[in-house]
DSSP file (Angstrom, degrees, kcal/mol; ACC not computed):
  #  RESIDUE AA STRUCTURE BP1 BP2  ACC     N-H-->O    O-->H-N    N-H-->O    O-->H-N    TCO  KAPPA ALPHA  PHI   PSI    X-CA   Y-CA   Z-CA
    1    1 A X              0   0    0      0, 0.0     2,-0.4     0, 0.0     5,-0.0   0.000 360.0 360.0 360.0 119.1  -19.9  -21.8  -17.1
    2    2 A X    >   -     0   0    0      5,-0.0     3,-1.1     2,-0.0     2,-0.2  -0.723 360.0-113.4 -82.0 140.6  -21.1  -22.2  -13.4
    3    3 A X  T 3  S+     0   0    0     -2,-0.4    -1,-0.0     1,-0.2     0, 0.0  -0.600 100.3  34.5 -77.6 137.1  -23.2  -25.2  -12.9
    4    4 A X  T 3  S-     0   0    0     -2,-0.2    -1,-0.2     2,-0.0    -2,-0.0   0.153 116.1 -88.6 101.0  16.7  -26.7  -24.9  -12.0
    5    5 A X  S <  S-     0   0    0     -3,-1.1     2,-0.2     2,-0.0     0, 0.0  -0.018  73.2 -10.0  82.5-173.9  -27.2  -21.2  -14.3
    6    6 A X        -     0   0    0      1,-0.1     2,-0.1    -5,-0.0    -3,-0.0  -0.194  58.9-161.4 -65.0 121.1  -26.9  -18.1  -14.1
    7    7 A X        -     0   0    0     -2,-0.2     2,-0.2     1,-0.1    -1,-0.1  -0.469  22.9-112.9 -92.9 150.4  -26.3  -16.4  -10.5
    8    8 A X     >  -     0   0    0      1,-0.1     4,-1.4    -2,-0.1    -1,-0.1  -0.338  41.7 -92.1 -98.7-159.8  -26.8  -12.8   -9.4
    9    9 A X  H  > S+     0   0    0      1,-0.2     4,-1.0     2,-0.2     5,-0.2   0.946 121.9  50.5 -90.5 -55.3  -23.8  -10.4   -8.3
   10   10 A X  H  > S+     0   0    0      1,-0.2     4,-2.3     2,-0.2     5,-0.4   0.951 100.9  56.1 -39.6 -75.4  -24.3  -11.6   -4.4
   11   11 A X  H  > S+     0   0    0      2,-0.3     4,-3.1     3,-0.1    -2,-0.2   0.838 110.8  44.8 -43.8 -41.1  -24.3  -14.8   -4.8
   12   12 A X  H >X S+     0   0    0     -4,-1.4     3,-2.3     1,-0.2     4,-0.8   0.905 112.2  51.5 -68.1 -95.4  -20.8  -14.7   -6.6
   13   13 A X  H 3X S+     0   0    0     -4,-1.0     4,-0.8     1,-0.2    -2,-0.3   0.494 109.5  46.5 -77.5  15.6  -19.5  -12.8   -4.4
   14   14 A X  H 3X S+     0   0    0     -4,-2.3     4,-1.6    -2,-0.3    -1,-0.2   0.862 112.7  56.6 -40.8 -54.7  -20.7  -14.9   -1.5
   15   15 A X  H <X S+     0   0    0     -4,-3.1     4,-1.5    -3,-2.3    -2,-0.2   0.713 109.9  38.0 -57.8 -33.3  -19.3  -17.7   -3.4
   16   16 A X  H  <>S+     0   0    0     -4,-0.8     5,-2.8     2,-0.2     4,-0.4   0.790 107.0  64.9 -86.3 -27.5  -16.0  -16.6   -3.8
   17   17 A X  H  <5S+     0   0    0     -4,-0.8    -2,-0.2    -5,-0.3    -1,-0.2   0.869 109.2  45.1 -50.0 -45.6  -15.9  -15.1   -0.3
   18   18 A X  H  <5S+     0   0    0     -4,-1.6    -2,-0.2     1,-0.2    -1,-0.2   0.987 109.5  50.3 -73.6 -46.2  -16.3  -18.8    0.8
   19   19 A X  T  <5S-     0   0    0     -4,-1.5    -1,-0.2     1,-0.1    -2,-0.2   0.742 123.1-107.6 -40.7 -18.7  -13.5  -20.3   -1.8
   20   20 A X  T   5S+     0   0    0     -4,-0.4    34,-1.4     1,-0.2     2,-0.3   0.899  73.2 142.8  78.0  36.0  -11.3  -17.5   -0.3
   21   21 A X      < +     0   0    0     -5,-2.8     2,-0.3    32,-0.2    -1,-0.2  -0.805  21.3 173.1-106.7 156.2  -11.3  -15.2   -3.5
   22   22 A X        -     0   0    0     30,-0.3     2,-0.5    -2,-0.3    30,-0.3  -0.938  10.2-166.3-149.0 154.7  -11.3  -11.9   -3.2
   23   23 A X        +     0   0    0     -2,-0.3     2,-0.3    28,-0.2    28,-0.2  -0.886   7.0 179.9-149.5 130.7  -10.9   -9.2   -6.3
   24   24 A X  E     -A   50   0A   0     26,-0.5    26,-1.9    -2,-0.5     2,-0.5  -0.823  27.0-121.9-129.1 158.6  -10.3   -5.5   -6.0
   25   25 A X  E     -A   49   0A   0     -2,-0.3     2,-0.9    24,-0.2    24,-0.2  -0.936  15.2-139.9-100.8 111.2   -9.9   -2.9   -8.9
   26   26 A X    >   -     0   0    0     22,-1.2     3,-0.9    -2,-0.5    22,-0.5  -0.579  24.7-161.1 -83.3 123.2   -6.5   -0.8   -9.1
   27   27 A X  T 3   +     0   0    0     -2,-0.9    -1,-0.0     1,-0.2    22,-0.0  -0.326  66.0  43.1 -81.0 168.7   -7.8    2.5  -10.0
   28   28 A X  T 3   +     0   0    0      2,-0.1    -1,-0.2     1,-0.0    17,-0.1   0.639  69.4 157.4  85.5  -9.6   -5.3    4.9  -11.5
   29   29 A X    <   +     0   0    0     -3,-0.9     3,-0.1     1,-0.2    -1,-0.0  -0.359   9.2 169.3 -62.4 155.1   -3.2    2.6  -14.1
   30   30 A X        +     0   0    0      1,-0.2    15,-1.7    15,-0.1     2,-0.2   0.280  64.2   2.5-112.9 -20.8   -1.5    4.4  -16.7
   31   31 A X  E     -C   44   0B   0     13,-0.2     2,-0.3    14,-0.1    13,-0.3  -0.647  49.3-176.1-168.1 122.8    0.7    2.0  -18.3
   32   32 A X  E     -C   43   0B   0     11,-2.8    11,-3.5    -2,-0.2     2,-0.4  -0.934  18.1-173.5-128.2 131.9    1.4   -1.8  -17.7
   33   33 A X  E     -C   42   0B   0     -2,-0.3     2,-0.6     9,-0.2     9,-0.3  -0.950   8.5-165.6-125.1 139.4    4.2   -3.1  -20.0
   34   34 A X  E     -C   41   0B   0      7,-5.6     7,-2.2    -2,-0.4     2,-0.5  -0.877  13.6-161.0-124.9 130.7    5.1   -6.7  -20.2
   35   35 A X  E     -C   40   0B   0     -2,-0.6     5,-0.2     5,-0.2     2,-0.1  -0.857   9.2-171.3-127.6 147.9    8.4   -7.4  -21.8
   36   36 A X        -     0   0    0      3,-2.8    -1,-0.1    -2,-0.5     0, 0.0  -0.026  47.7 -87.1-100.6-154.1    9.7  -10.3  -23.2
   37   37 A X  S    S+     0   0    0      1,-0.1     3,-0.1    -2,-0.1    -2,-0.0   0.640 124.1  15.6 -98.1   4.7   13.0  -11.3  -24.4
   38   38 A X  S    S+     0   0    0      1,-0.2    32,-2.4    32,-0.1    33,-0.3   0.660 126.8  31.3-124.8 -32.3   12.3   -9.8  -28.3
   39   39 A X  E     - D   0  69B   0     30,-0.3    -3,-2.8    31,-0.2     2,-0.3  -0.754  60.1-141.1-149.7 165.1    9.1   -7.4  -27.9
   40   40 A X  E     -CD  35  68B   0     28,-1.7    28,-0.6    -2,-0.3     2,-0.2  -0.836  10.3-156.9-130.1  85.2    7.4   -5.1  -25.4
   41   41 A X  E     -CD  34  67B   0     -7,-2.2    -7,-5.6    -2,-0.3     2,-0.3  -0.685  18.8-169.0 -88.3 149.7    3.4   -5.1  -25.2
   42   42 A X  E     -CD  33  66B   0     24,-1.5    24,-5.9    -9,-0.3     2,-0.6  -0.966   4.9-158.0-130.0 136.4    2.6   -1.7  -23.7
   43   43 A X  E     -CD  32  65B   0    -11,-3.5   -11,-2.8    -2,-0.3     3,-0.4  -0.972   5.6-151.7-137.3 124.1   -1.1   -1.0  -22.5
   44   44 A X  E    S-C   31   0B   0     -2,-0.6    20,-0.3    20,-0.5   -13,-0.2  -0.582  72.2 -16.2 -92.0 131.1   -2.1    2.2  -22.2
   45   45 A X  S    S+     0   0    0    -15,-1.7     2,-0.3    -2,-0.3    -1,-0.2   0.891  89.3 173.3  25.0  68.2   -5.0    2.9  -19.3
   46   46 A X        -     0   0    0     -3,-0.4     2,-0.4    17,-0.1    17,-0.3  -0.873  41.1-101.9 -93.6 153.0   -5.9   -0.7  -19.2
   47   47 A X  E     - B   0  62A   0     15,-1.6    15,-4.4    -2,-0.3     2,-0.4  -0.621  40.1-169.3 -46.9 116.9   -8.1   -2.1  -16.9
   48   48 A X  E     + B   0  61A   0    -22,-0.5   -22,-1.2    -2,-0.4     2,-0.4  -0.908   8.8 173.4-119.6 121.4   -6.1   -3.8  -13.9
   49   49 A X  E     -AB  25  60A   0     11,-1.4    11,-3.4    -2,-0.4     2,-0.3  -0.961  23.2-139.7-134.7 158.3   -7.9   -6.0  -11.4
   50   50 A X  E     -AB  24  59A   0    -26,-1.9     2,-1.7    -2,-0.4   -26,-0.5  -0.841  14.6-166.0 -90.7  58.2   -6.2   -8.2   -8.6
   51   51 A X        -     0   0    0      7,-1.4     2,-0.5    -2,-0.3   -28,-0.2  -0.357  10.7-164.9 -78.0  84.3   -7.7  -11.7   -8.1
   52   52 A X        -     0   0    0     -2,-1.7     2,-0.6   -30,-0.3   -30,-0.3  -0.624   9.6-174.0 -88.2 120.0   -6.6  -13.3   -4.9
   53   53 A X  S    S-     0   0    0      3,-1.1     3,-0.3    -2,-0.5   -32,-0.2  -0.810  70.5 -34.8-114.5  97.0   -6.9  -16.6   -3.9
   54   54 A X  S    S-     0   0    0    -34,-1.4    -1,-0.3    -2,-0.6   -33,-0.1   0.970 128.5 -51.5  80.1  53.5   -6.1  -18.3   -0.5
   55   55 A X  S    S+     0   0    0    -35,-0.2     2,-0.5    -3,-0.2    -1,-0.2   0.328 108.7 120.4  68.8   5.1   -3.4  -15.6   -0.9
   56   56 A X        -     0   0    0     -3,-0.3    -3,-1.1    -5,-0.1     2,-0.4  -0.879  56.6-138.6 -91.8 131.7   -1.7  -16.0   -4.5
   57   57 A X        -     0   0    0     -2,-0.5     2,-0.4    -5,-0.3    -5,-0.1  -0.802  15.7-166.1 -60.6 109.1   -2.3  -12.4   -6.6
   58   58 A X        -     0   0    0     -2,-0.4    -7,-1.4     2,-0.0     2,-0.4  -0.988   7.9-146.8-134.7 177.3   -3.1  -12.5   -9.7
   59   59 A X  E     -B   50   0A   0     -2,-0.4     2,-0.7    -9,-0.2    -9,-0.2  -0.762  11.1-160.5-116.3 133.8   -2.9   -9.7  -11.8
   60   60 A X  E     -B   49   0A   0    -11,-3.4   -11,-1.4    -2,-0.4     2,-0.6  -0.894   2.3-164.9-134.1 146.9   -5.4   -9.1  -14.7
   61   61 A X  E     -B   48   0A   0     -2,-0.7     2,-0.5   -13,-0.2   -13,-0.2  -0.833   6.0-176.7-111.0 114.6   -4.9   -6.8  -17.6
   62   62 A X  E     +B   47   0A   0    -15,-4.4   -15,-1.6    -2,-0.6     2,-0.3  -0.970  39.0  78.1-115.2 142.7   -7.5   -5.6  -20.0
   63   63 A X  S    S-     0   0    0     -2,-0.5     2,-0.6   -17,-0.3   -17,-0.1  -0.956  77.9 -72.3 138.1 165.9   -6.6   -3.4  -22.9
   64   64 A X        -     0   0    0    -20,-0.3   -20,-0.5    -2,-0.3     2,-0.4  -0.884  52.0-142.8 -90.5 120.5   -5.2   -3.0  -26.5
   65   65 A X  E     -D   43   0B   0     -2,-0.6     2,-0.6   -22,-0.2   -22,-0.2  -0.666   7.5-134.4 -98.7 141.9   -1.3   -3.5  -26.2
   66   66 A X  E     -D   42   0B   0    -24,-5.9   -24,-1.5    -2,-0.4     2,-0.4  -0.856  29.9-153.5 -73.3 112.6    1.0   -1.5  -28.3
   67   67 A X  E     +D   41   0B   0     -2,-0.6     2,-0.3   -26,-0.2   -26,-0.2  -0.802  25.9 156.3-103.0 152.4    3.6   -4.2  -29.6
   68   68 A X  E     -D   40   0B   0    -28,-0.6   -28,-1.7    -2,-0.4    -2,-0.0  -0.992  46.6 -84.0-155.5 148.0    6.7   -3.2  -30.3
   69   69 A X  E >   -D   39   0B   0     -2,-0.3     3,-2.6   -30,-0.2   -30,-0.3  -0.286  40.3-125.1 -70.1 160.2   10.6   -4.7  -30.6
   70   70 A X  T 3  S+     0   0    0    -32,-2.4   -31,-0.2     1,-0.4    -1,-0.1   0.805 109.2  63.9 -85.6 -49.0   12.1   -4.8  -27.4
   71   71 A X  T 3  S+     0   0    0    -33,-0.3     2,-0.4     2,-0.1    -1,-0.4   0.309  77.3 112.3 -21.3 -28.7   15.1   -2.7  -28.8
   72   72 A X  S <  S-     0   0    0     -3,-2.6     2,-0.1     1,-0.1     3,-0.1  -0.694  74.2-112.1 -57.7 111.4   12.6    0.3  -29.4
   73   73 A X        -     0   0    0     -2,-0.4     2,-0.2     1,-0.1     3,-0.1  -0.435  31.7-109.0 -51.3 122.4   13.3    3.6  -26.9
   74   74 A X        -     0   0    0      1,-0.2    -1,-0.1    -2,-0.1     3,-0.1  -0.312  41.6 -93.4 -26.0 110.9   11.0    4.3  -24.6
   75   75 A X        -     0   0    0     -2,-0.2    -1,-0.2     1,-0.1    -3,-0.0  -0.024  44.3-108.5 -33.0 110.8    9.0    7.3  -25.4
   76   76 A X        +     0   0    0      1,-0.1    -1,-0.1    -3,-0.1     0, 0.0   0.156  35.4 179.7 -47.9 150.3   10.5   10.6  -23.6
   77   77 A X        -     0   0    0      2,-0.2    -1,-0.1    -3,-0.1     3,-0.1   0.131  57.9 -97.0-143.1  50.1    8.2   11.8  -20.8
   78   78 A X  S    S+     0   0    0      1,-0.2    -2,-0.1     0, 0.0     0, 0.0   0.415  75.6 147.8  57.4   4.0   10.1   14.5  -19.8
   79   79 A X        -     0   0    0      1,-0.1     2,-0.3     2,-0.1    -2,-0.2  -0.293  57.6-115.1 -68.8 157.9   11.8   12.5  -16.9
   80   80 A X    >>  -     0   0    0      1,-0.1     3,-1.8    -3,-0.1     4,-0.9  -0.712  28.1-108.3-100.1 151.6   15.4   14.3  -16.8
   81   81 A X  G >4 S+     0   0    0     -2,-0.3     3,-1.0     1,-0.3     5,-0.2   0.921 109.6  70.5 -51.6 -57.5   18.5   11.6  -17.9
   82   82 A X  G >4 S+     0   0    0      1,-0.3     3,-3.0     2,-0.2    -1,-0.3   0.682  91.8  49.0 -17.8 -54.6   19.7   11.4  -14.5
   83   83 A X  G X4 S+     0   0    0     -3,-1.8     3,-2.6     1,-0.4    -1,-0.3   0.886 109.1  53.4 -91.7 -29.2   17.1    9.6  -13.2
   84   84 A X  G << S+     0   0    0     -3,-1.0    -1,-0.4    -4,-0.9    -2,-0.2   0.499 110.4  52.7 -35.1 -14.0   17.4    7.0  -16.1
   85   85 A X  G <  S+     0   0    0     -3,-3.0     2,-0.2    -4,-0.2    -2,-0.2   0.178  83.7 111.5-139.7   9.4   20.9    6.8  -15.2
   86   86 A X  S <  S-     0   0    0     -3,-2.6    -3,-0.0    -5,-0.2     0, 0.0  -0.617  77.7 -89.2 -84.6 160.0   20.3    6.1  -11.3
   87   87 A X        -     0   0    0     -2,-0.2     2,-0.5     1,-0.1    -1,-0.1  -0.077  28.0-131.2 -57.2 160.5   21.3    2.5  -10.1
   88   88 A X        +     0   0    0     -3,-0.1     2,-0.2     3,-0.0    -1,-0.1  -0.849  45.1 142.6-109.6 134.3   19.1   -0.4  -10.1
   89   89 A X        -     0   0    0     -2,-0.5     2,-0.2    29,-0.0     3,-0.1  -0.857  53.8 -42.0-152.6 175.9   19.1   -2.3   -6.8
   90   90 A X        -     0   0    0     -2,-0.2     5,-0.4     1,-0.2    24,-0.1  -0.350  59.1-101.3 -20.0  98.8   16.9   -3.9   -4.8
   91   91 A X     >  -     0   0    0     -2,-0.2     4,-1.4     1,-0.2    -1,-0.2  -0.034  40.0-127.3 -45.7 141.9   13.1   -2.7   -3.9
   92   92 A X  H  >>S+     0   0    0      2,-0.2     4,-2.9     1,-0.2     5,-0.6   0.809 107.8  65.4 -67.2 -20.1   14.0   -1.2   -0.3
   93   93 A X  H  >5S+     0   0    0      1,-0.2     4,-2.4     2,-0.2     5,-0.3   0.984 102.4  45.4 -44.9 -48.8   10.8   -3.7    1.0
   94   94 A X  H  >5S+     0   0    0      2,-0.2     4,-6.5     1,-0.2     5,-0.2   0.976 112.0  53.2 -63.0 -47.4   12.8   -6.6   -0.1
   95   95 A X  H  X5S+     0   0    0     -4,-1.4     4,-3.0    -5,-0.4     5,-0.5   0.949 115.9  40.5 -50.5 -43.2   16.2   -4.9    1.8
   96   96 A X  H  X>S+     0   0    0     -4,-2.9     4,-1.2     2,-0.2     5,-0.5   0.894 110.1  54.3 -85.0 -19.2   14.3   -4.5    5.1
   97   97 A X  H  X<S+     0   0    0     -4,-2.4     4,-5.0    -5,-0.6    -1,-0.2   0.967 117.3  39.3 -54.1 -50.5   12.4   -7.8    5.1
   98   98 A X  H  X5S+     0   0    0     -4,-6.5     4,-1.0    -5,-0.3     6,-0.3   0.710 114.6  52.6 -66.1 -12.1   16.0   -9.5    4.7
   99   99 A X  H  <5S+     0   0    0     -4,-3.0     4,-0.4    -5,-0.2     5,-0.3   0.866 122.2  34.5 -79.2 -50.6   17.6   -6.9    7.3
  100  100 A X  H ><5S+     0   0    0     -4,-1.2     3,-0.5    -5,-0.5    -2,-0.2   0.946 119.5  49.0 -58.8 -58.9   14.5   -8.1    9.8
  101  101 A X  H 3<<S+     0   0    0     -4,-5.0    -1,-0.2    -5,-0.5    -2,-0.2   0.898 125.5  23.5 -61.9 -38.8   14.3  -11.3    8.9
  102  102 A X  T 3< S-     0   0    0     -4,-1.0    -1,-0.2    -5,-0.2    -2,-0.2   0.026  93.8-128.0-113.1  28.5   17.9  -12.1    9.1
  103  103 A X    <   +     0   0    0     -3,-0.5    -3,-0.2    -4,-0.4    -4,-0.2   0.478  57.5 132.0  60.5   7.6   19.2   -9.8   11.3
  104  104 A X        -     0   0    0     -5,-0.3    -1,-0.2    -6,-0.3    -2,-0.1  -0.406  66.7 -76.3-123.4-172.8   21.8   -8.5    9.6
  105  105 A X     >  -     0   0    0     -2,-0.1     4,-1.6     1,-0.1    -1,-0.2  -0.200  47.9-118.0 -97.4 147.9   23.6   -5.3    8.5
  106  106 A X  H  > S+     0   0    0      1,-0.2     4,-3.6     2,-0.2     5,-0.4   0.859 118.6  59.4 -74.6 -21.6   21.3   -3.4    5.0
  107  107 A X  H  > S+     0   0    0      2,-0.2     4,-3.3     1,-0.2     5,-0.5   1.000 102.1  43.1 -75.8 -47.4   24.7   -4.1    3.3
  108  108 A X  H  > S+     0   0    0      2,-0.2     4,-1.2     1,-0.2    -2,-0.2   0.795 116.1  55.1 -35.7 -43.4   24.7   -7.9    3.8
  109  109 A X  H  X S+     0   0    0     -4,-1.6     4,-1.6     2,-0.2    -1,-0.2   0.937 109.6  40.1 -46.7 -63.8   21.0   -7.6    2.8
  110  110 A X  H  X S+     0   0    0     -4,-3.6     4,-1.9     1,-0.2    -2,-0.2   0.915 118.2  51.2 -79.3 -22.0   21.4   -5.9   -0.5
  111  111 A X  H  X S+     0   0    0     -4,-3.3     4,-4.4    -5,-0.4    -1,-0.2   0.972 115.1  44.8 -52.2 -38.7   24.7   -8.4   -1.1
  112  112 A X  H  X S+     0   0    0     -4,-1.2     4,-2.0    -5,-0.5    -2,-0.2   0.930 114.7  45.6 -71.2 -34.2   22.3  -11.5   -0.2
  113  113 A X  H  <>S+     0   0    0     -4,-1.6     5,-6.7     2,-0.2    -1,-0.2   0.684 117.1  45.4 -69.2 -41.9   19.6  -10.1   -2.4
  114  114 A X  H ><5S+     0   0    0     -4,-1.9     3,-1.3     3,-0.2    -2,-0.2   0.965 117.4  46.2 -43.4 -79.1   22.5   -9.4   -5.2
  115  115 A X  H 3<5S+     0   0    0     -4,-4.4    -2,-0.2     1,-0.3    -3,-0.1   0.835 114.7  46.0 -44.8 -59.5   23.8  -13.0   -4.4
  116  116 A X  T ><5S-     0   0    0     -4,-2.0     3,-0.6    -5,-0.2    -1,-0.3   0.299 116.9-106.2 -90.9  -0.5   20.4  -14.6   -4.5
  117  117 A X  T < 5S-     0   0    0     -3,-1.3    -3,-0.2     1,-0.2    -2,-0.1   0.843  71.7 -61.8  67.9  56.2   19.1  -12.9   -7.8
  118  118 A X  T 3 <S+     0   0    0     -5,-6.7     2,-0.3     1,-0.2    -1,-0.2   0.155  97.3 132.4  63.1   0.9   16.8  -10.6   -6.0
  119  119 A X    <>  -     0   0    0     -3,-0.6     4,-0.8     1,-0.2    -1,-0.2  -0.663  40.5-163.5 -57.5 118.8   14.5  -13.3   -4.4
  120  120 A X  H >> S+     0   0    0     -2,-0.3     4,-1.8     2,-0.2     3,-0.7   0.982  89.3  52.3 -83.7 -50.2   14.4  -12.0   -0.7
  121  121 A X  H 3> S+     0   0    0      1,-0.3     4,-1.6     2,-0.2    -1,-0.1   0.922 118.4  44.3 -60.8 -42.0   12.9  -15.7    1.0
  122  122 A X  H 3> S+     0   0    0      1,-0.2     4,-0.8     2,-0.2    -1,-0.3   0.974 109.3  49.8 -71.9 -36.9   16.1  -17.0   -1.0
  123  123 A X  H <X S+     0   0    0     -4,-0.8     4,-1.0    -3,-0.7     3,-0.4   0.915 112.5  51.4 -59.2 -47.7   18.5  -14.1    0.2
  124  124 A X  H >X S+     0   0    0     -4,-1.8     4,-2.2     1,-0.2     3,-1.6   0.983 112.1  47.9 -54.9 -65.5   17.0  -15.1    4.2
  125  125 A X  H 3X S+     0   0    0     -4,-1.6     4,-1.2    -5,-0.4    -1,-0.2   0.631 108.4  51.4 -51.0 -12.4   17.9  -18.9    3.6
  126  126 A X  H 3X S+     0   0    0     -4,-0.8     4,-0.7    -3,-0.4    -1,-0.3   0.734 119.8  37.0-116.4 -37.3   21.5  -18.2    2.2
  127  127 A X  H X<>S+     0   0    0     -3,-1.6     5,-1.2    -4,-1.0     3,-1.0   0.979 112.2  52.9 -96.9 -41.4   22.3  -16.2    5.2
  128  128 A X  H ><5S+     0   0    0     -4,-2.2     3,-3.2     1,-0.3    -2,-0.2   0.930 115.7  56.4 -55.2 -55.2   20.3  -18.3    8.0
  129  129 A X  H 3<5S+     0   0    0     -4,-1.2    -1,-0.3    -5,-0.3    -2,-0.2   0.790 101.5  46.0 -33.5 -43.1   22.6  -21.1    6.2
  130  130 A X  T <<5S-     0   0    0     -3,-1.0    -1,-0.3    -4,-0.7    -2,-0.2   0.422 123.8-101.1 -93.9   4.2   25.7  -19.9    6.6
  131  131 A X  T < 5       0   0    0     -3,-3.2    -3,-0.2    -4,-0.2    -2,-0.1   0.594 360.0 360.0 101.9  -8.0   25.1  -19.1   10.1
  132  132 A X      <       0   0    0     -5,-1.2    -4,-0.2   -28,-0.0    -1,-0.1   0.203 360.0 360.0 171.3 360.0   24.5  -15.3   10.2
């Protein structure tokens, strides 16, 4: 409840324009899954909005989740095996931040990235540390 009643759709967003909040709609979702260490809620075409404040994201999801144990195969979607069966690394964003940021070689990056358990701001510090 905002104090002093109800305000119209300006005035909120004025108000949060001054607080430094901002909220945008990601159009387009098709499937947000959030998995734990036992279960998988899956939301099919949920509504996804972005509410950022003084520069923190957060992400909201509204929908009916499918829940299901965590151990439960994805549904096929026609993707061919292969591409199930390429490595997991490092988003290439994170490699070239840490390549930029610390100067160094994209193999040092994805080792520091490796090292640092994919945190890039920790992967910069580990190598700044050590000297190179």
């Amino acid at each position: 409840m905002i104090p002093g009643g109800p305000r119209n759709q300006r005035q909120m967003e004025m108000m949060m324009r001054r607080l430094g909040m901002r909220t945008e709609e990601v159009p387009g979702v098709e499937e947000v899954i959030v998995r734990t260490k036992t279960q998988e809620h899956v939301f099919r075409e949920p509504e996804v909005t972005v509410l950022t404040i003084q520069g923190v994201r957060t992400y909201q999801v509204v929908g009916t989740p499918e829940i299901r144990p965590r151990s439960a195969a994805p549904p096929t979607t026609g993707v061919p095996s292969t591409a199930a069966a390429a490595p997991a690394g490092p988003p290439e964003e994170d490699i070239q931040l840490v390549m930029e940021q610390a100067n160094v070689s994209r193999e040092e990056a994805i080792e520091a990235l490796f090292l640092s358990g994919g945190e890039p701001a920790e992967a910069i510090l580990k190598i700044l540390s050590r000297g190179g």
